[in-house]
C-alpha positions in Angstrom: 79.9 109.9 50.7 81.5 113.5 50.9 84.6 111.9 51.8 84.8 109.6 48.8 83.9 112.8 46.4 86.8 114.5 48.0 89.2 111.7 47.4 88.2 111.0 44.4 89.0 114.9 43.3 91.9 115.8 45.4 93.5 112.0 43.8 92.5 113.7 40.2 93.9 117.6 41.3 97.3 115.6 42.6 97.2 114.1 39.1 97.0 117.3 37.0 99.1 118.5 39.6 102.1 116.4 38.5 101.2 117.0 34.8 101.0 120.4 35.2 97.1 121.6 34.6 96.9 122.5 38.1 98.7 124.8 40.7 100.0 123.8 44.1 97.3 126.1 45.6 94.6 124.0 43.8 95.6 120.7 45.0 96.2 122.2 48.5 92.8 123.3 48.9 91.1 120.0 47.6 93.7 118.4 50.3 92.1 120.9 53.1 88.8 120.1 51.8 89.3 116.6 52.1 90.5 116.9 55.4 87.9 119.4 56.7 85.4 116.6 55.7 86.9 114.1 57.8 87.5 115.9 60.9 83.7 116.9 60.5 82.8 113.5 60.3 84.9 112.8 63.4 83.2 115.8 65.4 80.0 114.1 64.3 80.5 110.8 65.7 81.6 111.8 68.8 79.0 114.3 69.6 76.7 111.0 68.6 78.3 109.6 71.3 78.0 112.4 73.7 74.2 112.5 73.1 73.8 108.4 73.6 75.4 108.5 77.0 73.4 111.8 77.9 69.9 109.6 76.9 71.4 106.7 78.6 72.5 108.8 81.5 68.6 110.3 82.0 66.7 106.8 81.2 68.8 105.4 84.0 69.9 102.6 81.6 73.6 104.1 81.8 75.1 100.9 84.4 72.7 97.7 83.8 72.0 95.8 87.3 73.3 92.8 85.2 76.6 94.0 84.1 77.1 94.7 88.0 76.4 91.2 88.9 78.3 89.6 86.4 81.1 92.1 87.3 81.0 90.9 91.1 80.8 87.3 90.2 84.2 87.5 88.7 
């Protein structure tokens, strides 16, 4: 959702931008905003997936006795 607000402004800043209402710093900071959200969203998702193997990893459900057998079947 942040990332869609950010868009949505840094697409309008770029706009008055090239009609001249707004300065090159403006549109750069909505730019580093946007981006800021994103990589935050990134960071996010992969500590998501940090914490998933770590409960995985202590409920011993990390490597599934039948995804071993299947493996050695093959």
């Amino acid at each position: 959702m942040k990332i869609a607000i950010s868009e949505a402004i840094a697409w309008d800043e770029k706009k008055n931008y090239s009609l001249g209402k707004a300065g090159l710093n403006d549109l750069i900071d909505e730019v580093n905003r946007l981006e800021e959200h994103r990589f935050n969203r990134i960071s996010r998702e992969i500590e998501k997936q940090k914490l998933i193997v770590e409960w995985k990893r202590l409920t011993d459900t990390l490597v599934r006795k039948k995804d071993i057998l299947k493996d050695a079947q093959d």
